[in-house]
PDB file of N, CA, C and O in Angstrom:
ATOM      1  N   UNK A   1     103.666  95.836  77.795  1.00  0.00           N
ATOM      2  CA  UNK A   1     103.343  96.170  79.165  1.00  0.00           C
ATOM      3  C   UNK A   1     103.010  94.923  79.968  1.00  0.00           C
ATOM      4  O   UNK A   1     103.632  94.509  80.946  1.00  0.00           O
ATOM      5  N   UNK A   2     101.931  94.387  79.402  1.00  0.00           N
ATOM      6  CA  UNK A   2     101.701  92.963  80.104  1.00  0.00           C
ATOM      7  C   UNK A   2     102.664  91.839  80.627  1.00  0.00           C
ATOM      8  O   UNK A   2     102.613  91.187  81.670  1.00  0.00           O
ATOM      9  N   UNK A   3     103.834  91.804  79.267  1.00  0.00           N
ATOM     10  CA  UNK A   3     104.927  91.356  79.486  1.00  0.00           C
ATOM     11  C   UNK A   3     106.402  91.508  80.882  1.00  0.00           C
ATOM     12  O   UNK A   3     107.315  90.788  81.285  1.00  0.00           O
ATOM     13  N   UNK A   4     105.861  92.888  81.182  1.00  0.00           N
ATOM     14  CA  UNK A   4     106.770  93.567  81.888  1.00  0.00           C
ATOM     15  C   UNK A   4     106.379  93.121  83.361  1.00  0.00           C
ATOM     16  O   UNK A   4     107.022  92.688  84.317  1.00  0.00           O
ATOM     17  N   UNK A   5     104.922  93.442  83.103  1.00  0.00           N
ATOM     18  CA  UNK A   5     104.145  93.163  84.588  1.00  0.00           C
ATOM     19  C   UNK A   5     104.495  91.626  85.127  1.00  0.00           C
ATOM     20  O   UNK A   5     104.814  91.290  86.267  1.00  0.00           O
ATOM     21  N   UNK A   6     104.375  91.018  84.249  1.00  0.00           N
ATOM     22  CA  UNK A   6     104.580  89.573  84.449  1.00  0.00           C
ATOM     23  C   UNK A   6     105.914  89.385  85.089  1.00  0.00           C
ATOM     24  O   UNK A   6     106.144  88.746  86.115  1.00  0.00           O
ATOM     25  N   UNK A   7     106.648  89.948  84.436  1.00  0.00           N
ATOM     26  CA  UNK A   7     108.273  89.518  85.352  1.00  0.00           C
ATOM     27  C   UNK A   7     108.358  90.859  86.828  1.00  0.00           C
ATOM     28  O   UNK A   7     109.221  90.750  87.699  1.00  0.00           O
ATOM     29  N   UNK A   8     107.834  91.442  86.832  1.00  0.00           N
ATOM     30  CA  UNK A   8     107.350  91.362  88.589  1.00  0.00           C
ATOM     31  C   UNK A   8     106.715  91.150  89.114  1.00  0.00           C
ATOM     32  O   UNK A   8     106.532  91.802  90.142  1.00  0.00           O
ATOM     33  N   UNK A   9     105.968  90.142  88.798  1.00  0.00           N
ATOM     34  CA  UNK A   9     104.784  88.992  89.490  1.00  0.00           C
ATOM     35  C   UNK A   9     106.338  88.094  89.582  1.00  0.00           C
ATOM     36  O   UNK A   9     106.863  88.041  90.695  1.00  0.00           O
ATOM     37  N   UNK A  10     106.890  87.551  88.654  1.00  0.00           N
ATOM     38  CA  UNK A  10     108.341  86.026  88.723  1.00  0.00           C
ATOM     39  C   UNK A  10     109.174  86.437  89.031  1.00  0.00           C
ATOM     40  O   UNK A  10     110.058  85.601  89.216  1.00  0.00           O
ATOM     41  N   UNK A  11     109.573  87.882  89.318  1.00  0.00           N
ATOM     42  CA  UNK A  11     110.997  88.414  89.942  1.00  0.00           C
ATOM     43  C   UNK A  11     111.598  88.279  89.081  1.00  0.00           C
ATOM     44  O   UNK A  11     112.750  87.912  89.313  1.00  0.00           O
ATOM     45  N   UNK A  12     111.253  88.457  87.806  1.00  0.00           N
ATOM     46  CA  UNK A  12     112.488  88.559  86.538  1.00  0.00           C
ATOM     47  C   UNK A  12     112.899  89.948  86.362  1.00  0.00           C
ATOM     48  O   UNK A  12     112.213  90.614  85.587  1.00  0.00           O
ATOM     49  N   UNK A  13     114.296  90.739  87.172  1.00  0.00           N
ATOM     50  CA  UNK A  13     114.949  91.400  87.270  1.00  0.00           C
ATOM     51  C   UNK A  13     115.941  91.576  85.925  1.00  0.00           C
ATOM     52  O   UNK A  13     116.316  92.709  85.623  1.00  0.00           O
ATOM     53  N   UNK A  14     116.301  90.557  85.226  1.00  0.00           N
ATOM     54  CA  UNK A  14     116.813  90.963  84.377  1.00  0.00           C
ATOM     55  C   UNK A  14     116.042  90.627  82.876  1.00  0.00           C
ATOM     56  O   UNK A  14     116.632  90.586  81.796  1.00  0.00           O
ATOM     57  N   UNK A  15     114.789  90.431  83.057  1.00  0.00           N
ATOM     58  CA  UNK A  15     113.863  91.078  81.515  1.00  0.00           C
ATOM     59  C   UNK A  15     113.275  92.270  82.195  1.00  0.00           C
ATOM     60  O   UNK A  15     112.898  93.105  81.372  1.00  0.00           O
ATOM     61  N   UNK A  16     113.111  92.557  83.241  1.00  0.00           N
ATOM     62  CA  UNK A  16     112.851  94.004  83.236  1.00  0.00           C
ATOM     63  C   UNK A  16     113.982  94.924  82.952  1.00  0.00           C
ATOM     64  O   UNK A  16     113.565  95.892  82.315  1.00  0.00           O
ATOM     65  N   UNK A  17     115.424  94.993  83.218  1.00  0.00           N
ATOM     66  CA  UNK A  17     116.397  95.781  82.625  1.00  0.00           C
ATOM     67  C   UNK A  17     116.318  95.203  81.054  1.00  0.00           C
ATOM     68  O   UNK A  17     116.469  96.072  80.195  1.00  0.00           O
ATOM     69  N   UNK A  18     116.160  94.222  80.716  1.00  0.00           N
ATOM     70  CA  UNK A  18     116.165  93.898  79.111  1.00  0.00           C
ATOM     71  C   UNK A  18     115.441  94.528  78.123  1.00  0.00           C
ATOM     72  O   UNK A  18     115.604  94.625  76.906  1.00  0.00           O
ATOM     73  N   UNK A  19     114.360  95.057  79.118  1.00  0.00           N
ATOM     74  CA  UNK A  19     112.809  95.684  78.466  1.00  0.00           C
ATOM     75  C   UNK A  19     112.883  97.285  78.667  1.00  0.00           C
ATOM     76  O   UNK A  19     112.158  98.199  78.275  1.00  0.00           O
ATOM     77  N   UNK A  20     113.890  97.249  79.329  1.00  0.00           N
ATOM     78  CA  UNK A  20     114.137  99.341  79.329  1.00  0.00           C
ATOM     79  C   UNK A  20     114.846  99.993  78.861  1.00  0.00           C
ATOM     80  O   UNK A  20     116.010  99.616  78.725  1.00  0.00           O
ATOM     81  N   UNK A  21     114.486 101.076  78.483  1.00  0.00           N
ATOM     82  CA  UNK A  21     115.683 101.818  77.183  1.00  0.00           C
ATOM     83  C   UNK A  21     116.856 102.389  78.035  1.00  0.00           C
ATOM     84  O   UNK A  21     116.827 103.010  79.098  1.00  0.00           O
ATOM     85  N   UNK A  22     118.083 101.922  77.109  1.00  0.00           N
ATOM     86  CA  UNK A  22     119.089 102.544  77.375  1.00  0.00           C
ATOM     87  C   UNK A  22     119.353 103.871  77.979  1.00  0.00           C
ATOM     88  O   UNK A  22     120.261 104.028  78.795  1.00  0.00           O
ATOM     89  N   UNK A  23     118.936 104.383  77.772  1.00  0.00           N
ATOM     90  CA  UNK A  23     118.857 105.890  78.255  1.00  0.00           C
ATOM     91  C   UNK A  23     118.227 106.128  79.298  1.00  0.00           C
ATOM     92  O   UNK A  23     118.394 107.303  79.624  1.00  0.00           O
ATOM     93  N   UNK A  24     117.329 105.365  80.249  1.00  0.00           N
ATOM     94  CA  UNK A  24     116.526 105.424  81.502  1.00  0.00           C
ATOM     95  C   UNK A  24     116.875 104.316  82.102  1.00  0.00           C
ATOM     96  O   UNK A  24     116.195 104.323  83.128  1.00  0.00           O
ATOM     97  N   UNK A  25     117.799 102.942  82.098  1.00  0.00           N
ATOM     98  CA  UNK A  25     117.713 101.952  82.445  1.00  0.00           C
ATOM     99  C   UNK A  25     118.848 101.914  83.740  1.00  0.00           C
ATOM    100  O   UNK A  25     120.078 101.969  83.735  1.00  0.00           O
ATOM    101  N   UNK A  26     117.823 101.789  84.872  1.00  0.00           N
ATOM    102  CA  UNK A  26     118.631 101.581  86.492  1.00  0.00           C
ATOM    103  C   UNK A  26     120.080 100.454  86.053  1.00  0.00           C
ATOM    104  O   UNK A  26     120.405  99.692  85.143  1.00  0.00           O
ATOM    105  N   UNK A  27     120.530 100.880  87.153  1.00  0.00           N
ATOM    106  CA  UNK A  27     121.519  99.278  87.537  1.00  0.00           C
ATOM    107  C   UNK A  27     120.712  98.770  88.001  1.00  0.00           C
ATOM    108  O   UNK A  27     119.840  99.228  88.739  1.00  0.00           O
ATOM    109  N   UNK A  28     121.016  96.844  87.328  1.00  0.00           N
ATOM    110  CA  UNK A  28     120.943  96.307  88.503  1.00  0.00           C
ATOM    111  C   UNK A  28     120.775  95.933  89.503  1.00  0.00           C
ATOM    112  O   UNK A  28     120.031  95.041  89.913  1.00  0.00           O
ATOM    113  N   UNK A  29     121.964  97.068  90.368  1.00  0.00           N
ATOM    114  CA  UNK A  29     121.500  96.946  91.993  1.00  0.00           C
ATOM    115  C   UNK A  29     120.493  98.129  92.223  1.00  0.00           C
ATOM    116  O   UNK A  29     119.892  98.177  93.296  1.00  0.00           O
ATOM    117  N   UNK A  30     120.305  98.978  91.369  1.00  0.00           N
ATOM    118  CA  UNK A  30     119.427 100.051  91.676  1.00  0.00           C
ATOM    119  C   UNK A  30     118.040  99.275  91.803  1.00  0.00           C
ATOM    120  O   UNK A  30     117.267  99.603  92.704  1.00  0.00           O
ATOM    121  N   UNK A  31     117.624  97.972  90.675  1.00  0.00           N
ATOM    122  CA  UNK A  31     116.258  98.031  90.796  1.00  0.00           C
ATOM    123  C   UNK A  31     116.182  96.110  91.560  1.00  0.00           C
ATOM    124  O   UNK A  31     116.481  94.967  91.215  1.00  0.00           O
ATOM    125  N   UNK A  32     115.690  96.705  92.520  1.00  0.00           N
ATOM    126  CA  UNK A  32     115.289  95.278  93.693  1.00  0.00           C
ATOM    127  C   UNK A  32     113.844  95.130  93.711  1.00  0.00           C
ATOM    128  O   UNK A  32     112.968  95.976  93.890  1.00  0.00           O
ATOM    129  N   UNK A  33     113.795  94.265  93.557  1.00  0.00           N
ATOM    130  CA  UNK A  33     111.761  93.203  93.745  1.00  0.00           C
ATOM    131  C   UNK A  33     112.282  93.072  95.268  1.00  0.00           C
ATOM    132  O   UNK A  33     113.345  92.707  95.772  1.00  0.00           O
ATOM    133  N   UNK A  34     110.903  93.590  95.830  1.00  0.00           N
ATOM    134  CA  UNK A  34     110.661  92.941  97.382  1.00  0.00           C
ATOM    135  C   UNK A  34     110.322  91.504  97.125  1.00  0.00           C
ATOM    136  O   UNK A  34     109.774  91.486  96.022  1.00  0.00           O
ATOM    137  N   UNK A  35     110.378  90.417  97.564  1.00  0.00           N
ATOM    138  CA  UNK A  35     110.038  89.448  97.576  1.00  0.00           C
ATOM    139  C   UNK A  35     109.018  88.616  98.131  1.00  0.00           C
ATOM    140  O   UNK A  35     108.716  87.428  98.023  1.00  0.00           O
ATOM    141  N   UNK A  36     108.378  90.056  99.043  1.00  0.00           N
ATOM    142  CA  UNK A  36     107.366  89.922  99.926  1.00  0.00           C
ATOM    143  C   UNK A  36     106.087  90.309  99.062  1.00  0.00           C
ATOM    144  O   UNK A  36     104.918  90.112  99.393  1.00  0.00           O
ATOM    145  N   UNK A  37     106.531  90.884  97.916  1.00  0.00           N
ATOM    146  CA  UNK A  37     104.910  91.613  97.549  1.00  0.00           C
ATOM    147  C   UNK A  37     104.076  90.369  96.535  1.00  0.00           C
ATOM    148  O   UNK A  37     104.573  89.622  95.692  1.00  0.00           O
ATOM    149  N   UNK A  38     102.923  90.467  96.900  1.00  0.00           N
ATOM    150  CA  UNK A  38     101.863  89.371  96.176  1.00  0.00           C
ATOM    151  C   UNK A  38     101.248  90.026  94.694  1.00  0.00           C
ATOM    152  O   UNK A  38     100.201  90.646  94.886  1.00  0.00           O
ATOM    153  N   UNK A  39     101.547  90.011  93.752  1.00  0.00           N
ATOM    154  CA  UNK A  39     101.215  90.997  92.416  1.00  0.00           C
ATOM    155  C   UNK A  39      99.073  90.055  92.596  1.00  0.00           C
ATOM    156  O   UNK A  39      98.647  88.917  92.795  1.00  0.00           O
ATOM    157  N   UNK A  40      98.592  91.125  92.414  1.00  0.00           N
ATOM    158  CA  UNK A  40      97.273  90.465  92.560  1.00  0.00           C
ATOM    159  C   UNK A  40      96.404  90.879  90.987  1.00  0.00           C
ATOM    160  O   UNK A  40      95.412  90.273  90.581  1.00  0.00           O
ATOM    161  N   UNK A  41      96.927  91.792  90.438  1.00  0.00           N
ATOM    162  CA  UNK A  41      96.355  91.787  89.071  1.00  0.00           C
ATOM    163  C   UNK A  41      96.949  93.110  88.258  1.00  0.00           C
ATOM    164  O   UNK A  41      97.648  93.997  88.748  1.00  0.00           O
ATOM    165  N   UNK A  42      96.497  93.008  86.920  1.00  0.00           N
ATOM    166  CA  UNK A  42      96.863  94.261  86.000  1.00  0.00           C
ATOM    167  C   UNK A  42      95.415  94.952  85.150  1.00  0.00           C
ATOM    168  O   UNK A  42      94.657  94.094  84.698  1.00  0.00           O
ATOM    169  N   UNK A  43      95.063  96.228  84.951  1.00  0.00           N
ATOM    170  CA  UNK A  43      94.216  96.454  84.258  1.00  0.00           C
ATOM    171  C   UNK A  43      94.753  97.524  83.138  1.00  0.00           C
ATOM    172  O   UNK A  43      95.038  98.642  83.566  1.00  0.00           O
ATOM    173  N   UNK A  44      94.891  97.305  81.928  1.00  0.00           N
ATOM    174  CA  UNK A  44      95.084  98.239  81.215  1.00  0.00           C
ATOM    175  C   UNK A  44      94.073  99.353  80.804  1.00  0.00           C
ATOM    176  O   UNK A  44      93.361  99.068  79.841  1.00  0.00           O
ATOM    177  N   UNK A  45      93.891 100.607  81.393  1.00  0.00           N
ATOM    178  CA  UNK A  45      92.986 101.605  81.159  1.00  0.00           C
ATOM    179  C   UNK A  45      93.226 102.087  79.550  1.00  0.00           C
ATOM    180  O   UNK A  45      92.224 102.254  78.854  1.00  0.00           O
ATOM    181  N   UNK A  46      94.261 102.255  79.107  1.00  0.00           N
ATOM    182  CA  UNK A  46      94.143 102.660  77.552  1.00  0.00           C
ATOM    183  C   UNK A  46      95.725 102.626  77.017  1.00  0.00           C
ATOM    184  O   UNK A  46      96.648 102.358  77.785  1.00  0.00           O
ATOM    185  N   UNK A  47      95.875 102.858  75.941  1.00  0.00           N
ATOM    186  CA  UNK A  47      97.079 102.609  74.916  1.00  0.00           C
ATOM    187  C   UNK A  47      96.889 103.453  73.979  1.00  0.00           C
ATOM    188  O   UNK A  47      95.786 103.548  73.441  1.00  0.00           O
ATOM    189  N   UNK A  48      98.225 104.421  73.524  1.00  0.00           N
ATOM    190  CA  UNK A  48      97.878 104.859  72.268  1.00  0.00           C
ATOM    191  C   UNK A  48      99.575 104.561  71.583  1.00  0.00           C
ATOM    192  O   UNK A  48     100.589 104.428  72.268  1.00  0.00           O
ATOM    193  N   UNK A  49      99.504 104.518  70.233  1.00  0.00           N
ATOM    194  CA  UNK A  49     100.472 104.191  69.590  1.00  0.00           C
ATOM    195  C   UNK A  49     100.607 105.488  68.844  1.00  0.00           C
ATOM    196  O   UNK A  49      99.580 106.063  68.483  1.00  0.00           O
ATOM    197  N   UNK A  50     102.106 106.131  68.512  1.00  0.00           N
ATOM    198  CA  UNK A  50     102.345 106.730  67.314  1.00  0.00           C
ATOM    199  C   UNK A  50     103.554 106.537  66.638  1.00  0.00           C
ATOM    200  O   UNK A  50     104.634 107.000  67.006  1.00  0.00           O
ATOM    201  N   UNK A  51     103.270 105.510  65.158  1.00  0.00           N
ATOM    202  CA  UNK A  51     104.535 105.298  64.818  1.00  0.00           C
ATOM    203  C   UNK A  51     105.703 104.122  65.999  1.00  0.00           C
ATOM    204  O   UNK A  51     105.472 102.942  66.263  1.00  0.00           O
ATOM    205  N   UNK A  52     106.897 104.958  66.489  1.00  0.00           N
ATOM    206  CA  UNK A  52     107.341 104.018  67.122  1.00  0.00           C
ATOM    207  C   UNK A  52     107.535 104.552  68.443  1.00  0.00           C
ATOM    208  O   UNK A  52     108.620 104.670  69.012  1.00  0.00           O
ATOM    209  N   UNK A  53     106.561 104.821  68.824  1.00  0.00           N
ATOM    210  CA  UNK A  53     106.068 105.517  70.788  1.00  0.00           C
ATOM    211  C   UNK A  53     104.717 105.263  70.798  1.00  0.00           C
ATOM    212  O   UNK A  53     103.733 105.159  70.067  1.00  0.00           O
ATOM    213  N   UNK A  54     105.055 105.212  71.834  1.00  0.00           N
ATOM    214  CA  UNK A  54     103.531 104.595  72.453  1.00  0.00           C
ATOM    215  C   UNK A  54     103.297 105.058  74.186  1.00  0.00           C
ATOM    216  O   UNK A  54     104.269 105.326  74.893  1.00  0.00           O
ATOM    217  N   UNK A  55     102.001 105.095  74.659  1.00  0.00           N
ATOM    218  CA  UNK A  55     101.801 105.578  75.736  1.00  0.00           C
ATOM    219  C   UNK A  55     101.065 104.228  76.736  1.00  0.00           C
ATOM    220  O   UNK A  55     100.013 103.918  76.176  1.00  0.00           O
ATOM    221  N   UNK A  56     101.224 103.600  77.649  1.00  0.00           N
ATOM    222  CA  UNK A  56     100.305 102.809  78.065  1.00  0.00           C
ATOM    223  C   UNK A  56     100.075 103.114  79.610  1.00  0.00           C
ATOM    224  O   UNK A  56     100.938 103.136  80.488  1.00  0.00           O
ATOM    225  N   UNK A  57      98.217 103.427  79.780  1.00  0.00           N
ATOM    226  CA  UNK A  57      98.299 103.622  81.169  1.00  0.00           C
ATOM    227  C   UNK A  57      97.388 102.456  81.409  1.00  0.00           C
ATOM    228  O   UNK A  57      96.501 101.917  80.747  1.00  0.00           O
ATOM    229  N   UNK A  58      98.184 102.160  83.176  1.00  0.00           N
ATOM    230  CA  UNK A  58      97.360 100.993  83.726  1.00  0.00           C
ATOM    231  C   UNK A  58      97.446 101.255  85.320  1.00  0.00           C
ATOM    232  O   UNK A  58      98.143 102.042  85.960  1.00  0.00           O
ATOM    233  N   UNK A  59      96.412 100.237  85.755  1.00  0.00           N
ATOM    234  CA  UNK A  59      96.552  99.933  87.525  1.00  0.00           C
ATOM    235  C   UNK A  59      97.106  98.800  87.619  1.00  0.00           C
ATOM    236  O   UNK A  59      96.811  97.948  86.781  1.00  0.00           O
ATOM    237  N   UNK A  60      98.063  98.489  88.674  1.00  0.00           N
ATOM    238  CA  UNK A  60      98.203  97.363  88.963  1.00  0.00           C
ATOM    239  C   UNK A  60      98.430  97.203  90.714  1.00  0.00           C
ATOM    240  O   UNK A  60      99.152  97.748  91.549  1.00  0.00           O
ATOM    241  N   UNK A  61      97.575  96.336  90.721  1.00  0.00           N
ATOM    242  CA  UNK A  61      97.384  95.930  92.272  1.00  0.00           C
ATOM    243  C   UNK A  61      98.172  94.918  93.018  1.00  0.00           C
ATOM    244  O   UNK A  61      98.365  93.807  92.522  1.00  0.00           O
ATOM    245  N   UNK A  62      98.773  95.339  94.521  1.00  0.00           N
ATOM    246  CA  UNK A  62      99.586  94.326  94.782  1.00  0.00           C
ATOM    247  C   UNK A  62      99.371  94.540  96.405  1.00  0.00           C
ATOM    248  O   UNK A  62      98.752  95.466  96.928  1.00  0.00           O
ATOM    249  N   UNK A  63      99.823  93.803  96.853  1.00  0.00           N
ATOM    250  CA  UNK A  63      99.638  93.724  98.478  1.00  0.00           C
ATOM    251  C   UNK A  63     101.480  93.254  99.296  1.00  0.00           C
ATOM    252  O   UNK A  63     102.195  92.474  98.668  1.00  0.00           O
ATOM    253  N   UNK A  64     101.816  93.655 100.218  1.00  0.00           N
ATOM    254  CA  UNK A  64     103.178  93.793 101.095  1.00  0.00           C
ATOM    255  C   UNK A  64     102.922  92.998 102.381  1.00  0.00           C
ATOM    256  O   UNK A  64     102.639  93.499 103.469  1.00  0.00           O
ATOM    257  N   UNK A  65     103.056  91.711 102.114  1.00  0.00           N
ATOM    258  CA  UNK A  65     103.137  91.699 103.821  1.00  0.00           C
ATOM    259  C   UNK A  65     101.454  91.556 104.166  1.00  0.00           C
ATOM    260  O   UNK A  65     100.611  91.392 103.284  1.00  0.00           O
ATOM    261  N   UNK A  66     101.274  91.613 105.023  1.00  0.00           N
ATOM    262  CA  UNK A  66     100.041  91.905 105.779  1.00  0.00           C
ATOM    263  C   UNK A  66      99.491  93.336 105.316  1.00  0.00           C
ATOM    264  O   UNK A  66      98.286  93.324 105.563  1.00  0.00           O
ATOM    265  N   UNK A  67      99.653  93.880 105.066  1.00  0.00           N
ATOM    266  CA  UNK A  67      99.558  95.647 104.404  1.00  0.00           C
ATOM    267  C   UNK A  67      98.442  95.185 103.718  1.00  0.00           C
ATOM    268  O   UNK A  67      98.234  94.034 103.335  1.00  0.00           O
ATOM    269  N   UNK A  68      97.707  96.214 103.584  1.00  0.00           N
ATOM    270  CA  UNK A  68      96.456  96.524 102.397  1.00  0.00           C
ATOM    271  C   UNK A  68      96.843  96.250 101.416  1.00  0.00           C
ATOM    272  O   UNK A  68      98.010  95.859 101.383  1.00  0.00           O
ATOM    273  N   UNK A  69      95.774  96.343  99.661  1.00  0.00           N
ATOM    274  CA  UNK A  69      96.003  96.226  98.948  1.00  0.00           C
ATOM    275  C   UNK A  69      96.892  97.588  98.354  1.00  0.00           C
ATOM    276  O   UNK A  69      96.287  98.643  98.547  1.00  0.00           O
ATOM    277  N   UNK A  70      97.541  97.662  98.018  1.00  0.00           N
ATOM    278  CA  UNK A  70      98.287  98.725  96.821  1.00  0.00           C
ATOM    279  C   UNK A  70      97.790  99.094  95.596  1.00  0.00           C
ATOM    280  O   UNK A  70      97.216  98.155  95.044  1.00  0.00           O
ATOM    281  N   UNK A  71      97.799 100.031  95.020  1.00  0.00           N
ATOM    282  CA  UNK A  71      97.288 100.474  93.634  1.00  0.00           C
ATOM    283  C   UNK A  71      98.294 101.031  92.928  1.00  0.00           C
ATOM    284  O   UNK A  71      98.596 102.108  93.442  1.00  0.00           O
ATOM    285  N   UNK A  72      98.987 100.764  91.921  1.00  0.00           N
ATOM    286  CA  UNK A  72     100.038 101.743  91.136  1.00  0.00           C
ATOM    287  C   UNK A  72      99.247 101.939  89.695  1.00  0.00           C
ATOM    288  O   UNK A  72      98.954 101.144  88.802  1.00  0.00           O
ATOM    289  N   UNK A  73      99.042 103.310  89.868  1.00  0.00           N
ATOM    290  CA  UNK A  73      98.368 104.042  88.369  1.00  0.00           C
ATOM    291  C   UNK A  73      99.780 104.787  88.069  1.00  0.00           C
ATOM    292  O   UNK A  73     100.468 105.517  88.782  1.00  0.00           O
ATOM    293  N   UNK A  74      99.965 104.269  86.587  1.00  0.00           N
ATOM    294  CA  UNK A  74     100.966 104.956  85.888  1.00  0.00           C
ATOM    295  C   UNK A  74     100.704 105.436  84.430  1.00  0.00           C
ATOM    296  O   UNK A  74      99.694 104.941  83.929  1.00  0.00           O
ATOM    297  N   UNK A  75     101.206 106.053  83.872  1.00  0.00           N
ATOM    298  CA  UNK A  75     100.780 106.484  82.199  1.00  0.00           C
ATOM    299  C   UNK A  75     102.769 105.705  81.535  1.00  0.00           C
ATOM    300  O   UNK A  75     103.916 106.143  81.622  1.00  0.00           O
ATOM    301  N   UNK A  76     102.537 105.235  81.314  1.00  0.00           N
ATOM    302  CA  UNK A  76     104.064 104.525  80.664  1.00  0.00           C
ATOM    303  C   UNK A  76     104.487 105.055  79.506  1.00  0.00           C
ATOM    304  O   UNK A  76     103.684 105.075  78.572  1.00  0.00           O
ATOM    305  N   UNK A  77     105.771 105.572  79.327  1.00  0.00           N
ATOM    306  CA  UNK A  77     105.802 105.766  77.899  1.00  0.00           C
ATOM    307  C   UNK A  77     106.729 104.790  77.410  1.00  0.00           C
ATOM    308  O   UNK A  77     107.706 104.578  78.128  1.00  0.00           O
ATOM    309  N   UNK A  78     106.617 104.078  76.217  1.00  0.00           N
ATOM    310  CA  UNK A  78     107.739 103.171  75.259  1.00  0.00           C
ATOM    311  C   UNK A  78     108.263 103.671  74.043  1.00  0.00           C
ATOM    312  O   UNK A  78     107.810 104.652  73.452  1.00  0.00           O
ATOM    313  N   UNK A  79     109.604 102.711  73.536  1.00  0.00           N
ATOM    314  CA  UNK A  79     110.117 103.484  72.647  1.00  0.00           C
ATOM    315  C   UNK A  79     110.218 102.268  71.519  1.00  0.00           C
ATOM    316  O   UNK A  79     111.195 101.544  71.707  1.00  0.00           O
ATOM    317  N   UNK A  80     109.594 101.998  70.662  1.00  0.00           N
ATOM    318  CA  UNK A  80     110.213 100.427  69.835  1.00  0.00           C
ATOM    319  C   UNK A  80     111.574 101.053  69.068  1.00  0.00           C
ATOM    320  O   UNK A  80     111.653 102.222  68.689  1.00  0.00           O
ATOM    321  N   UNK A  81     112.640 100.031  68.914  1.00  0.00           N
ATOM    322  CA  UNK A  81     113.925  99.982  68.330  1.00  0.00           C
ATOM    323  C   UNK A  81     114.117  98.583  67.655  1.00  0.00           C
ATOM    324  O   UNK A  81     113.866  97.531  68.243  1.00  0.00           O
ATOM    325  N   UNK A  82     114.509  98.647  66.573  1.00  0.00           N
ATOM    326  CA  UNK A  82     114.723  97.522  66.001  1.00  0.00           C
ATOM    327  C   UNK A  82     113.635  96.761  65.750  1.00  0.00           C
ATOM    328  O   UNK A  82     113.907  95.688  65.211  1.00  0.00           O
ATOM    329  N   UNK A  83     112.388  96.984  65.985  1.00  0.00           N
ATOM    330  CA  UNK A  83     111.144  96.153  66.216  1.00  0.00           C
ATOM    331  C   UNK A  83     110.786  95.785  67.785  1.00  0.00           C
ATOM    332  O   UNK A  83     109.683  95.264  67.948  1.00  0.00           O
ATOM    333  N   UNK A  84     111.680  96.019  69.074  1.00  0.00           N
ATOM    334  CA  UNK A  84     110.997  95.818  70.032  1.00  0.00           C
ATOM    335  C   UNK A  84     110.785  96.914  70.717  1.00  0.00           C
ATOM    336  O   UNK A  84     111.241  97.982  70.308  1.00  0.00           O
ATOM    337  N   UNK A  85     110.016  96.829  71.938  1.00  0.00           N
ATOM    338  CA  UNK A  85     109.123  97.912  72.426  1.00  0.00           C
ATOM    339  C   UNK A  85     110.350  98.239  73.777  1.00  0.00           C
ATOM    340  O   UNK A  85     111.383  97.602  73.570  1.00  0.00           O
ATOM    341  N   UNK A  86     110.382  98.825  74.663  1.00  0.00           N
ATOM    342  CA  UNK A  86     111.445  99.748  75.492  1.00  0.00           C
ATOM    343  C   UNK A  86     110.517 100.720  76.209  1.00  0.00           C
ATOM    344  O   UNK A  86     109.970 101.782  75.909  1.00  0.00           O
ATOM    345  N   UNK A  87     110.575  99.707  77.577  1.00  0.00           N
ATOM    346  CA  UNK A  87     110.067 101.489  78.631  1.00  0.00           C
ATOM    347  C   UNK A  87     110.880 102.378  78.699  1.00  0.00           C
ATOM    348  O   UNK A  87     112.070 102.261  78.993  1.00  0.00           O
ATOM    349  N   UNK A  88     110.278 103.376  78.421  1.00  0.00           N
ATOM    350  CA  UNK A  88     111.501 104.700  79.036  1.00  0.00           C
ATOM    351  C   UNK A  88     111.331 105.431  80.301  1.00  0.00           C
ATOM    352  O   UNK A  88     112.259 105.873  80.979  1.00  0.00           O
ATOM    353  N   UNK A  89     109.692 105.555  80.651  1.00  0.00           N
ATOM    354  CA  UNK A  89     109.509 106.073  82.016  1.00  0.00           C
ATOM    355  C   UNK A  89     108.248 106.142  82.101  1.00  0.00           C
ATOM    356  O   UNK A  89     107.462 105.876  81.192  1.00  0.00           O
ATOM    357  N   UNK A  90     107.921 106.575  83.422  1.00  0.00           N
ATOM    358  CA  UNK A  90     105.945 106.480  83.239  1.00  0.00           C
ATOM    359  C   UNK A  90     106.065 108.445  84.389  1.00  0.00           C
ATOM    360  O   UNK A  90     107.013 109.209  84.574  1.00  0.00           O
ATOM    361  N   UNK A  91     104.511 108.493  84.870  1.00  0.00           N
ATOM    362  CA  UNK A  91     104.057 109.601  85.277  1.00  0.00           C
ATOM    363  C   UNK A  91     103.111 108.740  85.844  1.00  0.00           C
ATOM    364  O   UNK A  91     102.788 107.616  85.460  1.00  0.00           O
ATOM    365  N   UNK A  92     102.584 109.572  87.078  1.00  0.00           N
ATOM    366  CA  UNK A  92     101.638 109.162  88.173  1.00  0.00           C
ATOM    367  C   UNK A  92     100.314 109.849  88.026  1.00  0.00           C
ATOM    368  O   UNK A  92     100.327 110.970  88.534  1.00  0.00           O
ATOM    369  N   UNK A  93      99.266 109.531  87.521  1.00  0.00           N
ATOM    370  CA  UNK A  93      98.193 110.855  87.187  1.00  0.00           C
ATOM    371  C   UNK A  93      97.741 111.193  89.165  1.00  0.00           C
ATOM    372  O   UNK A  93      97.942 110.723  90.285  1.00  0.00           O
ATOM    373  N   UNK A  94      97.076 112.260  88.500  1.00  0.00           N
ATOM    374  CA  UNK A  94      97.255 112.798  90.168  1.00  0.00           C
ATOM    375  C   UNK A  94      95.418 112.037  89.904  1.00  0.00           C
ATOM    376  O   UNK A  94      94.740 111.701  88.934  1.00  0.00           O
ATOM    377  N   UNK A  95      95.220 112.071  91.699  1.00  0.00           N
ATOM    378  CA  UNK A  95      94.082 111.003  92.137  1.00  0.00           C
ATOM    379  C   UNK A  95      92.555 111.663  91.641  1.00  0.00           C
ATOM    380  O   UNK A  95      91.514 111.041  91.857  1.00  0.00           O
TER     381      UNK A  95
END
């Protein structure tokens, strides 16, 4: 997760398609970094592992422009293959 966050703090567009499972993974042109947004931090609220899935929820804060700060709470789910880990999709807990 940490890993992931990091390449949209650097605009690394293609370790984030590198890091998503086949089966959920945008084009490309589907997934664009604004270039405007300031990533201002990550907090991991919890992790659970089973076997080779795993759940990770976190906040991560970012700001647009002159815009307020942003909050994205997600629950992530991953898939490891071969030994590496693979987002497949997350959920938004309600507020």
């Amino acid at each position: 997760m940490r890993s992931r966050y990091s390449a949209y703090v650097l605009g690394r567009v293609d370790y984030l398609l590198a890091s998503w499972d086949a089966a959920t993974r945008p084009s490309a042109a589907e997934l664009t970094l604004d270039p405007a947004t300031r990533w201002l931090g990550l907090k991991i609220v919890r992790h659970e592992a089973d076997g080779d899935e795993a759940l990770v929820e976190f906040v991560a804060r970012s700001r647009s422009g002159g815009a307020s700060a942003q909050r994205l709470h997600e629950i992530s789910r991953f898939v490891r293959r071969e030994g590496r880990w693979f987002y497949v999709d997350g959920t938004f807990p309600q507020a």
